[in-house]
C-alpha positions, -999 to 999 in steps of 0.1 A, spaced: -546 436 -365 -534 466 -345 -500 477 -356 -477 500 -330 -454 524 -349 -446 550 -323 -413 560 -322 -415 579 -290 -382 582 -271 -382 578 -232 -388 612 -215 -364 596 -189 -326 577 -194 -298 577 -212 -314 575 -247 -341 599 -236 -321 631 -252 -295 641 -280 -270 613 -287 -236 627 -282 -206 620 -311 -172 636 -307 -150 643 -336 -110 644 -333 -83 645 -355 -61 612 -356 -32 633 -358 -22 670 -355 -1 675 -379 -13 701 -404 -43 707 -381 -50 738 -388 -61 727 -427 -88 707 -415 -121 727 -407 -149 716 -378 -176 691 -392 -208 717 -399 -240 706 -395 -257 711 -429 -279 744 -424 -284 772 -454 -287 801 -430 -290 826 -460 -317 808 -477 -351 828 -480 -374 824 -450 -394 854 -453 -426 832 -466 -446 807 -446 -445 785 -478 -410 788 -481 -393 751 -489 -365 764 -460 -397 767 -433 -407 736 -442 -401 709 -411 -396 682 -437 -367 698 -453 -355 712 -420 -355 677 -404 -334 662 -434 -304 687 -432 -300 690 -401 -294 655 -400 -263 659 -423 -230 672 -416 -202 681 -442 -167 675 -444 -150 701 -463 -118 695 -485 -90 710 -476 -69 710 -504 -70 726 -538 -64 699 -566 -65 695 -601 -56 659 -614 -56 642 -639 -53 605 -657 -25 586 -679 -10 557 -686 32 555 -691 47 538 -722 39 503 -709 3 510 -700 6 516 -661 -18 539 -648 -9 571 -631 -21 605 -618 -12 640 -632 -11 672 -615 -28 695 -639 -17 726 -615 17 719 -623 39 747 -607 10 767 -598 -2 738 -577 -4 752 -536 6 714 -529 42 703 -535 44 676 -560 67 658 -533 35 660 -512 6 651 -532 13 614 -534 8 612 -498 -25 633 -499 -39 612 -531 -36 581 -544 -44 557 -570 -62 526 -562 -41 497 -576 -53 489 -609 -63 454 -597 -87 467 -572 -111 490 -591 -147 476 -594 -147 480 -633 -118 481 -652 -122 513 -670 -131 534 -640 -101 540 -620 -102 545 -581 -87 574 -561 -80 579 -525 -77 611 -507 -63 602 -470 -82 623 -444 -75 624 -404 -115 627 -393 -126 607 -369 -160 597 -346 -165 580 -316 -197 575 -293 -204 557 -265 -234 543 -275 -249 525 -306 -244 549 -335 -242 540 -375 -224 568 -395 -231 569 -431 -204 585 -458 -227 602 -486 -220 627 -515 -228 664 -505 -258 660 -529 -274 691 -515 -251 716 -526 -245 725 -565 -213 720 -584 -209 741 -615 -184 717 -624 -200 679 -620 -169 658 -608 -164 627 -634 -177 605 -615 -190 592 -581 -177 589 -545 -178 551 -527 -203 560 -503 -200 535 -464 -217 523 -432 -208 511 -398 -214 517 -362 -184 543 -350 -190 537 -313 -169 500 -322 -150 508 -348 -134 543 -353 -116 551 -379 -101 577 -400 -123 589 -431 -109 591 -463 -128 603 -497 -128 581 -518 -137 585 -558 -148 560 -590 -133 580 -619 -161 570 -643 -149 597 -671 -107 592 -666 -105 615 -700 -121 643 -673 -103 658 -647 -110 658 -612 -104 693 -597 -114 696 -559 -112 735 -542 -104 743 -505 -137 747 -484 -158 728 -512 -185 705 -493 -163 670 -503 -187 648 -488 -216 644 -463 -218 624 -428 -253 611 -417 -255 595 -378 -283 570 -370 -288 562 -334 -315 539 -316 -344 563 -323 -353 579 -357 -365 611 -343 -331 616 -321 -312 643 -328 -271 642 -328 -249 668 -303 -217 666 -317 -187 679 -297 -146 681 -301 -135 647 -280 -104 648 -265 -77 622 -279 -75 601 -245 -50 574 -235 -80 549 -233 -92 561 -268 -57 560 -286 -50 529 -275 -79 515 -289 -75 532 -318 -43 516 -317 -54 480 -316 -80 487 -344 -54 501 -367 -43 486 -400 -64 447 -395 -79 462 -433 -46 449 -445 -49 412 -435 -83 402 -434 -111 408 -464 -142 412 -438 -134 437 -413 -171 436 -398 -168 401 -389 -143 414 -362 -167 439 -345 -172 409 -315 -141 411 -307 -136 448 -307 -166 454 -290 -146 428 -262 -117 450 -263 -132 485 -259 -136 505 -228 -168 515 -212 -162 554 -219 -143 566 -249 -159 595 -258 -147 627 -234 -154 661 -248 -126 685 -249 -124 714 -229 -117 746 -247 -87 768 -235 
């Protein structure tokens, strides 16, 4: 028996070239903290040898399927428990901490204790503004920036995620199984904090992402998506009925000034 496994892309049509996903910010304050999604790319790397591993297509192909989110804060926390056993976070930095303390509740957060997946790893939060949208089929996967070395191995792991952005946009946040609490977690500014992969109908096509402008039609959307995590357990079981409520066209690239 004759199996078929081309993946060949129509020469012709609207799936027949890049797939386009625009990123935005879902709000502007503090703006200028957040940096560009980069594709992953390690321009300095040695390419001076055919045999080099960054010549090879394989390796090529894989990163350039990846872009990174990078954090925008510097933090140094750590974990404790009061006198009657209730968890906290403590900022290591102290004074010397660039974030006031007033301020770095609502950047991070701990996970109620009730939540965490086992009890002796604690879960933290760090709220983040990105935001994708296409308007076509596209799955975005949240993964650790695995290809770039820490000296400094964070204590644990980051809760990784799938769905298909073009129904259901939301804002990104990183967030972080403390499997060694006694261990601090310190994050710099400009760090890779975590990687975003985008599958569209095709495996072989390739992603053009662009700034998208924050239109009526898109915030109101966003608007009717917002905060249904905090009544209902499965959020996937309502993508029929976003999918009902979204506009045709959501996705319109903004024009630079």
């Amino acid at each position: 028996m004759d199996i078929n496994l081309s993946f060949e892309r129509p020469e012709e049509g609207p799936k027949s070239g890049p797939v386009s996903i625009g990123w935005f910010l879902t709000q502007d304050k503090g703006a200028v903290l957040y940096d560009p999604p980069e594709r992953v790319l390690f321009r300095q790397a040695n390419k001076a040898h055919a045999k080099s591993a960054s010549r090879c297509p394989a390796v090529i192909q894989l990163e350039s399927r990846y872009f990174l989110i990078k954090c925008p804060f510097d933090i140094h926390l750590g974990f404790g428990r009061d006198d009657k056993g209730k968890p906290h976070l403590i900022n290591r930095a102290g004074a010397a901490s660039t974030i006031r303390p007033n301020k770095l509740n609502e950047v991070m957060t701990l996970v109620s204790e009730a939540e965490w997946r086992y009890p002796d790893r604690p879960t933290v939060q760090m709220a983040l503004p990105y935001c994708f949208i296409a308007d076509e089929l596209v799955y975005i996967s949240q993964l650790s920036a695995f290809a770039h070395y820490r000296r400094e191995q964070l204590p644990g792991t980051i809760f990784g995620g799938r769905f298909p952005l073009n129904i259901w946009p939301r804002p990104l946040m990183w967030a972080f199984e403390w499997h060694e609490p006694e261990k601090d977690i310190i994050l710099k500014r400009g760090e890779p904090l975590f990687y975003c992969q985008f599958e569209a109908e095709g495996p072989d096509r390739p992603v053009q992402m662009v700034e998208a402008e924050k239109t009526p039609e898109l915030q109101k959307y966003l608007e009717q998506l917002s905060g249904v995590v905090n009544y209902v357990n499965q959020t996937f079981g309502l993508f029929k009925a976003a999918e009902a409520l979204r506009p045709t066209k959501l996705l319109t690239p903004k024009t630079k000034t």
